[in-house]
C-alpha positions as CSV (number, residue, x, y, z in Angstrom):
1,X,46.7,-146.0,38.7
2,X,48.4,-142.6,38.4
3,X,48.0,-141.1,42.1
4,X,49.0,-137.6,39.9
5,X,45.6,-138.2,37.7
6,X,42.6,-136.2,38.6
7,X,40.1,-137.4,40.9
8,X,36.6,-137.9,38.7
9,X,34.7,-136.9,41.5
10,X,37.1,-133.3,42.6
11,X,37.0,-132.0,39.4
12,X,37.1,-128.3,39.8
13,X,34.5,-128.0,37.0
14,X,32.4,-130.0,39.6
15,X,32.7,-128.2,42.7
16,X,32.2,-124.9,40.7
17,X,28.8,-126.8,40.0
18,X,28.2,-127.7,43.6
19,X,28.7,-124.5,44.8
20,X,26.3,-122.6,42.5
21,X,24.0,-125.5,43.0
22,X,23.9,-124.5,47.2
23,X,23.6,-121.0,46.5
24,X,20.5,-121.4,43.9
25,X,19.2,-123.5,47.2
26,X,19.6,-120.3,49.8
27,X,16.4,-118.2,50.3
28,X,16.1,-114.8,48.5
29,X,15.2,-111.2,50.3
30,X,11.2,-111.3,50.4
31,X,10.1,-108.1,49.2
32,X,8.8,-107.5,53.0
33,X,12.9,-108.0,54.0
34,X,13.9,-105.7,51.0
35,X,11.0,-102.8,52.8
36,X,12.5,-103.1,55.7
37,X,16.4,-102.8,55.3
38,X,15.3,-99.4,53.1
39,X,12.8,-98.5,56.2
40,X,15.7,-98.5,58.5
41,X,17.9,-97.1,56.5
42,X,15.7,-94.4,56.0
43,X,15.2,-93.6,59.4
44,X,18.9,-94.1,60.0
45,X,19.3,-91.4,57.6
46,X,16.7,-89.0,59.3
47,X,18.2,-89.0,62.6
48,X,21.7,-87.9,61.0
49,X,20.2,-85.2,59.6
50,X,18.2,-84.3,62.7
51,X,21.0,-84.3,64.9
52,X,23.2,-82.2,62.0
53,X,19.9,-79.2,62.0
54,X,19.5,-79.5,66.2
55,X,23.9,-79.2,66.7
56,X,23.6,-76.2,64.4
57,X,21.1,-74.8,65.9
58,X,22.3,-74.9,69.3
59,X,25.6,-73.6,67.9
60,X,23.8,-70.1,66.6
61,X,21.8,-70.3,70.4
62,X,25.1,-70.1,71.9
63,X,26.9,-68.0,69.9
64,X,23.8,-65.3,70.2
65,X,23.5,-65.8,73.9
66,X,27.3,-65.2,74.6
67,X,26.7,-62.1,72.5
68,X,24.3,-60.8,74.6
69,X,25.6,-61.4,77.9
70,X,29.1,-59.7,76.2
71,X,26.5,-56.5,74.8
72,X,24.5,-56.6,78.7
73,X,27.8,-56.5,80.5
74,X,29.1,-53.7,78.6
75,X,25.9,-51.6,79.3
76,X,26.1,-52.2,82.4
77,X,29.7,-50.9,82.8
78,X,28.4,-48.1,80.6
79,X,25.7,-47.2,83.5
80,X,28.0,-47.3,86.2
81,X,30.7,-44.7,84.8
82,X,27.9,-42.1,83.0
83,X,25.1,-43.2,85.9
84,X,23.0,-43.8,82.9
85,X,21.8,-46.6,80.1
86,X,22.4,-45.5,76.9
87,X,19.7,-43.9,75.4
88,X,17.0,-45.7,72.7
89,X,15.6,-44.4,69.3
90,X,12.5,-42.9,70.1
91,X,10.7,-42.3,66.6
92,X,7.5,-40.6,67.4
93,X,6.5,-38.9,70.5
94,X,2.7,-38.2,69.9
95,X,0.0,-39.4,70.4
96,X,1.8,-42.2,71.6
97,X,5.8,-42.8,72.3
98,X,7.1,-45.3,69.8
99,X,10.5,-46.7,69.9
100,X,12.7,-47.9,67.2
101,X,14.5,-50.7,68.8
102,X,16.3,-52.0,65.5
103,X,18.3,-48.5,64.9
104,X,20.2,-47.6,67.6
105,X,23.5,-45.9,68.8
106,X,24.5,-48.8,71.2
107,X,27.7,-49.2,68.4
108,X,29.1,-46.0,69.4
109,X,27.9,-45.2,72.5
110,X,29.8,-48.6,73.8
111,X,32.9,-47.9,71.6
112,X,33.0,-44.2,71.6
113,X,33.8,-41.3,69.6
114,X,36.1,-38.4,69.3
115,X,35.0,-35.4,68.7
116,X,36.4,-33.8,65.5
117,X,34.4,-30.4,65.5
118,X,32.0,-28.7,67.8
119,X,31.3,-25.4,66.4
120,X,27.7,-24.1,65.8
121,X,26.3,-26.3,68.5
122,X,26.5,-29.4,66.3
123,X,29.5,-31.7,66.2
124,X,31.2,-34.1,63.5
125,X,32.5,-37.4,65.3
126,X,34.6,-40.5,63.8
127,X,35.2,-44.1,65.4
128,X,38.6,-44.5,66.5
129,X,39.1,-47.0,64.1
130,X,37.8,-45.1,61.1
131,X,38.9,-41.9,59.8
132,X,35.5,-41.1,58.2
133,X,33.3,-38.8,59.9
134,X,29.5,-38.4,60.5
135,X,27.9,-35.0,61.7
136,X,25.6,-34.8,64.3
137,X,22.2,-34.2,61.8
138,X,23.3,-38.1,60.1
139,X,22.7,-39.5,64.7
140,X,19.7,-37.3,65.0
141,X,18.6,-38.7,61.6
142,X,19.2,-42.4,62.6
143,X,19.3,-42.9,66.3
144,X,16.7,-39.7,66.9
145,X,19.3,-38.0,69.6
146,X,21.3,-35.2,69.1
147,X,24.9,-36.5,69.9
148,X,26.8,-39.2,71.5
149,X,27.5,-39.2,75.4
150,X,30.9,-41.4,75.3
151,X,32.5,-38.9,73.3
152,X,35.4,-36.4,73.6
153,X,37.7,-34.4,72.0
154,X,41.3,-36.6,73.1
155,X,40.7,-40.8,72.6
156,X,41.8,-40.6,76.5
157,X,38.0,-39.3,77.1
158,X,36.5,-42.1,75.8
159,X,36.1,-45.7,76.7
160,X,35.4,-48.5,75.2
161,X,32.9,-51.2,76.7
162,X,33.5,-53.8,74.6
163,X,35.8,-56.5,73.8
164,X,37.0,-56.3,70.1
165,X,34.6,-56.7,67.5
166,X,34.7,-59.3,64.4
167,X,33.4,-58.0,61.0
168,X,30.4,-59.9,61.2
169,X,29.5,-57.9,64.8
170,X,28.9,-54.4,63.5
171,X,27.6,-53.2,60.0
172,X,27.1,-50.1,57.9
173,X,23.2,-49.5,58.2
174,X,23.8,-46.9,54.7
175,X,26.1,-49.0,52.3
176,X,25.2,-46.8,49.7
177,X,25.6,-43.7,51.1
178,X,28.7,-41.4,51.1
179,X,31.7,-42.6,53.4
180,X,31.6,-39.3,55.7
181,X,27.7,-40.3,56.1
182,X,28.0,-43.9,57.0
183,X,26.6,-44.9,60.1
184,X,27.3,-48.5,61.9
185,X,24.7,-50.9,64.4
186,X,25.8,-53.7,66.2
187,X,24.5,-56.8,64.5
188,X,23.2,-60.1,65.5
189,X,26.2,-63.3,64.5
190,X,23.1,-64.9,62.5
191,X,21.9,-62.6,59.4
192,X,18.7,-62.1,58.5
193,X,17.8,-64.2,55.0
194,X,17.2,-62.6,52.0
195,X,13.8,-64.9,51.6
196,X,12.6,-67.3,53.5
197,X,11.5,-67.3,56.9
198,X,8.9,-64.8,58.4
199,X,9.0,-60.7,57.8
200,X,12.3,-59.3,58.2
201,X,13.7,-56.7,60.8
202,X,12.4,-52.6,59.6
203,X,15.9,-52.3,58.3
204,X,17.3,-50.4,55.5
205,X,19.9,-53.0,53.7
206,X,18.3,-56.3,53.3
207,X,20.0,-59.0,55.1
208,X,21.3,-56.8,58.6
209,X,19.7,-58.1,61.5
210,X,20.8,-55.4,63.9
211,X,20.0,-56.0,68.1
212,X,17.4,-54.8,69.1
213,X,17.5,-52.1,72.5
214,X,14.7,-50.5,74.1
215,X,16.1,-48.1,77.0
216,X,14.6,-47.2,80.6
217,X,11.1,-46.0,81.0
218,X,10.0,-47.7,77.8
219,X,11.3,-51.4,78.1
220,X,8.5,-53.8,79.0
221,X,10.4,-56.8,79.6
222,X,12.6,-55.2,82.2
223,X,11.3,-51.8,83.4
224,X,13.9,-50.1,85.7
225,X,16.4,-51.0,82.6
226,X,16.6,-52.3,79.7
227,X,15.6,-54.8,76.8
228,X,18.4,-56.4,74.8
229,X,17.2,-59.1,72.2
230,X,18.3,-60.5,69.2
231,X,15.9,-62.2,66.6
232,X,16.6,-65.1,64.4
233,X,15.6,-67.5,62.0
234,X,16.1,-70.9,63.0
235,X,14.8,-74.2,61.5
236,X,11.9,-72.5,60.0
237,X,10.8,-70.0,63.3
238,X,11.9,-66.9,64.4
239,X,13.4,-67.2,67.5
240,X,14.0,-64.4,70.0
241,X,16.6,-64.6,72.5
242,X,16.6,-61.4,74.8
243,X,18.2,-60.1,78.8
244,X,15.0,-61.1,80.2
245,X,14.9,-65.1,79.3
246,X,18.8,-66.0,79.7
């Protein structure tokens, strides 16, 4: 016999057969397998995206709270030179004192001003990285005192307390006013949402989440200083995040 010849029994056509034959023999997924595999994929899936929302969140947390301690160090230094915090927005005075802790001068009473005009009792100031100017009637308007302490005449006079600030740190409160009457607020890293989460902050541009600062005498949380806090939304809640809870 030719030893080249095909073997009857290995013909490929055959073992083609045989193997489709074993896997028709195999056990399908049960439908209870099939409920399972998606089950754990499922939950696979939710912890991804748990642990993606809780490593954001504690990204915001720490980016706020080394913002704070930056903002509380510089008031500090700002006490020790003027002997002094500076001062808070007190809106009403009667019956009852009422602060405004949203609106405040912390911007330029921890970067300072120079004084561009003091005639008449009043003043016009400008940031020393701006070369617009604001009058003394747009402070008393806004912060609800009648001029800025760290202030003077020569940029010599004036200090700054803080470290450089980013664009996302400080804010125009009036975008819409005129450039000689825009005033600025330090603002919290995470804005406030348009919609969504809880009431926003008594602000007049929708979106700024400015810090909030209530001075000596009227702070409750700390009340031989100050209260420093920034609100939040986070995951739904608004958090708060303030000098007295570090």
């Amino acid at each position: 016999m030719n030893r080249d010849s095909t073997n009857l029994h290995n013909r490929p056509g055959d073992l083609e057969k045989a193997g489709l034959t074993a896997m028709r023999g195999r056990p399908a997924f049960t439908l209870i397998e099939l409920l399972v595999v998606i089950a754990i994929i499922g939950l696979l899936a939710g912890l991804v995206v748990g642990g993606t929302r809780y490593a954001g969140s504690k990204m915001k947390e720490n980016r706020v709270r080394a913002e704070l301690n930056a903002l509380v160090t510089a008031i500090e230094a700002y006490h020790a030179k003027f002997n002094q915090y500076p001062p808070d927005n007190v809106a009403t005075k009667s019956p009852f004192v009422i602060v405004n802790p949203v609106t405040n001068s912390l911007y330029y009473e921890l970067t300072g001003v120079i004084v561009e005009d003091s005639k008449g009792g009043g003043g016009t100031f400008r940031s020393p990285n701006r070369t617009q100017k604001f009058n003394s009637a747009l402070v008393q308007k806004y912060f609800g005192v009648d001029g800025i302490l760290n202030a003077g005449t020569d940029p010599k006079e004036i200090k700054n307390f803080l470290p450089p600030l980013k664009a996302d740190q400080h804010k125009v409160i009036n975008p819409k006013a005129a450039p000689e009457a825009e005033i600025e607020v330090l603002v919290v890293p995470v804005p406030w949402p348009l919609t969504g989460t809880g009431p926003p902050p008594p602000s007049p541009v929708p979106g700024l989440n400015p810090w909030r600062y209530v001075g000596p005498g009227h702070a409750t949380n700390n009340p031989d200083g100050f209260d420093l806090w920034a609100e939040y939304p986070d995951r739904g809640e608004v958090r708060i995040i303030g000098n007295w809870n570090k």
